[in-house]
Residue frames as qw, qx, qy, qz and C-alpha x, y, z in Angstrom:
[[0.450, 0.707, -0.534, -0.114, 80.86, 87.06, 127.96],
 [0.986, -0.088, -0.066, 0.125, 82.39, 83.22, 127.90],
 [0.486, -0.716, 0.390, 0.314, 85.85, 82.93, 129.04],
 [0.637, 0.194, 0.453, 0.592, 86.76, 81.75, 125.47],
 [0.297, 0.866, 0.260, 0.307, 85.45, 85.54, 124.21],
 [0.362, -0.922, 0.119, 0.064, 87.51, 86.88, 126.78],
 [0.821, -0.080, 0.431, 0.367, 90.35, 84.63, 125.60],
 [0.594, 0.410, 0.441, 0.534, 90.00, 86.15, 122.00],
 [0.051, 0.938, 0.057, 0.337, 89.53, 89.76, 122.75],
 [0.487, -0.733, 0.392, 0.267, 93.12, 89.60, 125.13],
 [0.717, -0.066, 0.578, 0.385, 94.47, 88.11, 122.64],
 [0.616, 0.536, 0.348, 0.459, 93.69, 89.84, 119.91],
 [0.247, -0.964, -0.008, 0.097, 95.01, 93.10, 121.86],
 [0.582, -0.447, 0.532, 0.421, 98.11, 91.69, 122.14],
 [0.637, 0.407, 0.594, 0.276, 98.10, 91.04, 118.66],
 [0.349, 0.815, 0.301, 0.352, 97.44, 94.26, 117.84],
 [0.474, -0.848, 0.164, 0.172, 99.50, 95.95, 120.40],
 [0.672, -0.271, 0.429, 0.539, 102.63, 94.04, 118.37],
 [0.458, 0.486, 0.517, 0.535, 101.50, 95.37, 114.96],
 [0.112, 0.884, 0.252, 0.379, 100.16, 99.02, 115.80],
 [0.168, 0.304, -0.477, 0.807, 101.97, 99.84, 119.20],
 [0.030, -0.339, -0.737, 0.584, 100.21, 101.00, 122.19],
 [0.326, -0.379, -0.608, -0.617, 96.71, 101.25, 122.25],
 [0.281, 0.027, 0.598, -0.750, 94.50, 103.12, 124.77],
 [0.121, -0.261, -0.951, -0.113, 91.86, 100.88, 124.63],
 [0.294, -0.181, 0.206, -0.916, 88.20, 102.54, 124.82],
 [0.875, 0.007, -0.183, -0.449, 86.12, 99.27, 124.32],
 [0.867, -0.153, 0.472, -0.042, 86.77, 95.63, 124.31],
 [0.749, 0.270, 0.507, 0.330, 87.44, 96.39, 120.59],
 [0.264, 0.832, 0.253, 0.417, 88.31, 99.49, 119.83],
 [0.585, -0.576, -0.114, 0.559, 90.85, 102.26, 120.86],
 [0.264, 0.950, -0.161, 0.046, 93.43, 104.97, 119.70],
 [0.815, -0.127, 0.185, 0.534, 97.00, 104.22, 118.56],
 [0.011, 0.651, -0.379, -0.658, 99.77, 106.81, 116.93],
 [0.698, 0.653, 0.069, -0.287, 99.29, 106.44, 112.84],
 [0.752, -0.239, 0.340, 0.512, 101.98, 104.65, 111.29],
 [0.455, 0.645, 0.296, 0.538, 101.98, 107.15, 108.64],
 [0.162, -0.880, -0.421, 0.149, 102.01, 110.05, 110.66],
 [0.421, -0.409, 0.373, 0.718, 105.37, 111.34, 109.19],
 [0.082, -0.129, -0.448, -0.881, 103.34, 112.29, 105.73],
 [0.127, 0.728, 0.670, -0.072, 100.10, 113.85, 107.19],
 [0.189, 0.277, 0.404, 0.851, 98.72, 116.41, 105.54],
 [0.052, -0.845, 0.340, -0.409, 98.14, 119.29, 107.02],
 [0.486, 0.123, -0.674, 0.542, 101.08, 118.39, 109.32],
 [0.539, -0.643, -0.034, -0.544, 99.72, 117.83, 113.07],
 [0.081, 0.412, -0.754, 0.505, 101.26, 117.11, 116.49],
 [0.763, -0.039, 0.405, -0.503, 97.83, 114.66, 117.13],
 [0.063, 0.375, -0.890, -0.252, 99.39, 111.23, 115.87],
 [0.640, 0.124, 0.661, -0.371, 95.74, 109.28, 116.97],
 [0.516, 0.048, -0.663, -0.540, 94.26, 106.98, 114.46],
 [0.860, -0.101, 0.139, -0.480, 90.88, 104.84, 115.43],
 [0.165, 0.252, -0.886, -0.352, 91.69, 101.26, 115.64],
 [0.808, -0.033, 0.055, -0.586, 88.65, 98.61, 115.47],
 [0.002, -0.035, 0.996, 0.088, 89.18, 94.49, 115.97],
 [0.437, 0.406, 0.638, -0.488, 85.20, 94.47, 115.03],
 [0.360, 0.416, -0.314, -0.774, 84.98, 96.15, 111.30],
 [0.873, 0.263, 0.096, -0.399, 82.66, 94.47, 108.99],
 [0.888, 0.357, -0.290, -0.025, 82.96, 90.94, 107.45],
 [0.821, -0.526, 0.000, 0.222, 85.30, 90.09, 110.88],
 [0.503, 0.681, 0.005, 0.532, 87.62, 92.85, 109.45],
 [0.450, -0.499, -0.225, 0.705, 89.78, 94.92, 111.66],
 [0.251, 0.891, 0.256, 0.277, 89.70, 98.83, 110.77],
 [0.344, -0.465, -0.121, 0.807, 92.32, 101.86, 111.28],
 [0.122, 0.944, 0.207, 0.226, 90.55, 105.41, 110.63],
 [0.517, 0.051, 0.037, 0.854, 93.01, 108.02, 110.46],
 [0.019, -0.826, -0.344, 0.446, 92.08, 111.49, 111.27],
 [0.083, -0.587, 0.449, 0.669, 94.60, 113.25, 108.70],
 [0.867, 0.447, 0.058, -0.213, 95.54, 112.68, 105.25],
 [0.487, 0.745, -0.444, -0.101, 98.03, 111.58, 103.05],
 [0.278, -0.389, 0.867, -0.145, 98.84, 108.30, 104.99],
 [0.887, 0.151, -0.175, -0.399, 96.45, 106.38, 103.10],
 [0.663, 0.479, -0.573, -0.053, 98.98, 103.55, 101.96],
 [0.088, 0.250, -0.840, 0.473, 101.15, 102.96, 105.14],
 [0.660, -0.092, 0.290, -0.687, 97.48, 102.88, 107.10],
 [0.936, 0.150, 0.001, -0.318, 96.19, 100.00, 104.64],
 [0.677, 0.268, -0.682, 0.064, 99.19, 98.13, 104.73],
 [0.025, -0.175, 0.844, -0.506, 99.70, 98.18, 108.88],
 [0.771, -0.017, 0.202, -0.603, 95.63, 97.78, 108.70],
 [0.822, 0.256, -0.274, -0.429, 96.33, 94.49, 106.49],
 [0.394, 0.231, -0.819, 0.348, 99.18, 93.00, 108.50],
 [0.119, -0.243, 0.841, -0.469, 96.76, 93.17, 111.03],
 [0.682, 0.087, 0.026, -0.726, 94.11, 91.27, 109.67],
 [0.770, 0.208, -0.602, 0.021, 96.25, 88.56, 108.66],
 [0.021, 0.375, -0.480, 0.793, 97.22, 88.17, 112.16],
 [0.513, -0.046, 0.330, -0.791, 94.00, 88.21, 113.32],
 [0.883, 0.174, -0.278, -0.335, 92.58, 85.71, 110.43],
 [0.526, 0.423, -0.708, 0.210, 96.02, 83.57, 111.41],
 [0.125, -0.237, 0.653, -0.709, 94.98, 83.36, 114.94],
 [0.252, -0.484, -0.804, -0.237, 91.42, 82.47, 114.10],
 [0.012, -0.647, -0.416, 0.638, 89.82, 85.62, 116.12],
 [0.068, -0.397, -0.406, -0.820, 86.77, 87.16, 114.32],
 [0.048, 0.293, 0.439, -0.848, 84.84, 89.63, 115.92],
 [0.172, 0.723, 0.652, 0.153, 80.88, 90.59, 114.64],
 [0.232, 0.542, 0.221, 0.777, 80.73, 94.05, 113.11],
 [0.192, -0.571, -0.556, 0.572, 79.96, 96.72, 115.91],
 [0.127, 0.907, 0.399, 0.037, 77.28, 99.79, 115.06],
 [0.099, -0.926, 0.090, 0.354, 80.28, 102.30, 116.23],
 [0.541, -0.300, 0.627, 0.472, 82.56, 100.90, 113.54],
 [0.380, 0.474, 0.721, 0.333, 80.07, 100.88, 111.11],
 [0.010, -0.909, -0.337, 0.247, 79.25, 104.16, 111.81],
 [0.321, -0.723, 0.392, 0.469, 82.78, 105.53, 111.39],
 [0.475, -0.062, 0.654, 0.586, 83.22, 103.42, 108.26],
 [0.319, 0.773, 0.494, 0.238, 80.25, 105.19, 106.49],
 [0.043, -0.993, -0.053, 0.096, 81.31, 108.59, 107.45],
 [0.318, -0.518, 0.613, 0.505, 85.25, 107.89, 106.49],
 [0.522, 0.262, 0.632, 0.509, 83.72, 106.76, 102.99],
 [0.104, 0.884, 0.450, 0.062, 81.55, 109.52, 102.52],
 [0.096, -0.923, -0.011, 0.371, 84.59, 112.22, 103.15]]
């Protein structure tokens, strides 16, 4: 990894860290934050995680939610941080476990 990739993946942490909160980080790109929605999941649950990705296709960030009924809040904190990201100029190439997750979160 070049010290400029390293540059953009700290950077976009931070980035996201300001927009989602803390993030346990399980990758370079990729982690578990509390759901900003998590006040209208459905069934109600005392696991707040949602997936985040700074990799999703087309140099997209991604938040997967485990619950429902947060749809909305999700895609709006999902779209503040893309702008963000795009505003920064840090794009990331699609990773396989993102893709993976996005096929199986369309499919349910």
């Amino acid at each position: 990894m070049t010290k400029e990739e390293q540059q953009d993946i700290n950077r976009a942490r931070q980035l996201a860290e300001e927009i989602v909160g803390p993030v346990r980080w399980t990758t370079d790109t990729a982690g578990y934050c509390a759901c900003h929605g998590r006040n209208l999941h459905k069934p109600k649950s005392d696991d707040p995680d949602c997936k985040i990705h700074l990799d999703g296709p087309a140099g997209h960030s991604m938040l997967f939610c485990f619950h429902g009924g947060c749809e909305n809040e999700l895609n709006a904190t999902a779209e503040r941080l893309r702008s963000a990201l795009q505003s920064a100029g840090i794009r990331f190439e699609a990773s396989n476990e993102c893709m993976e997750m996005l096929t199986k979160y369309l499919k349910a």
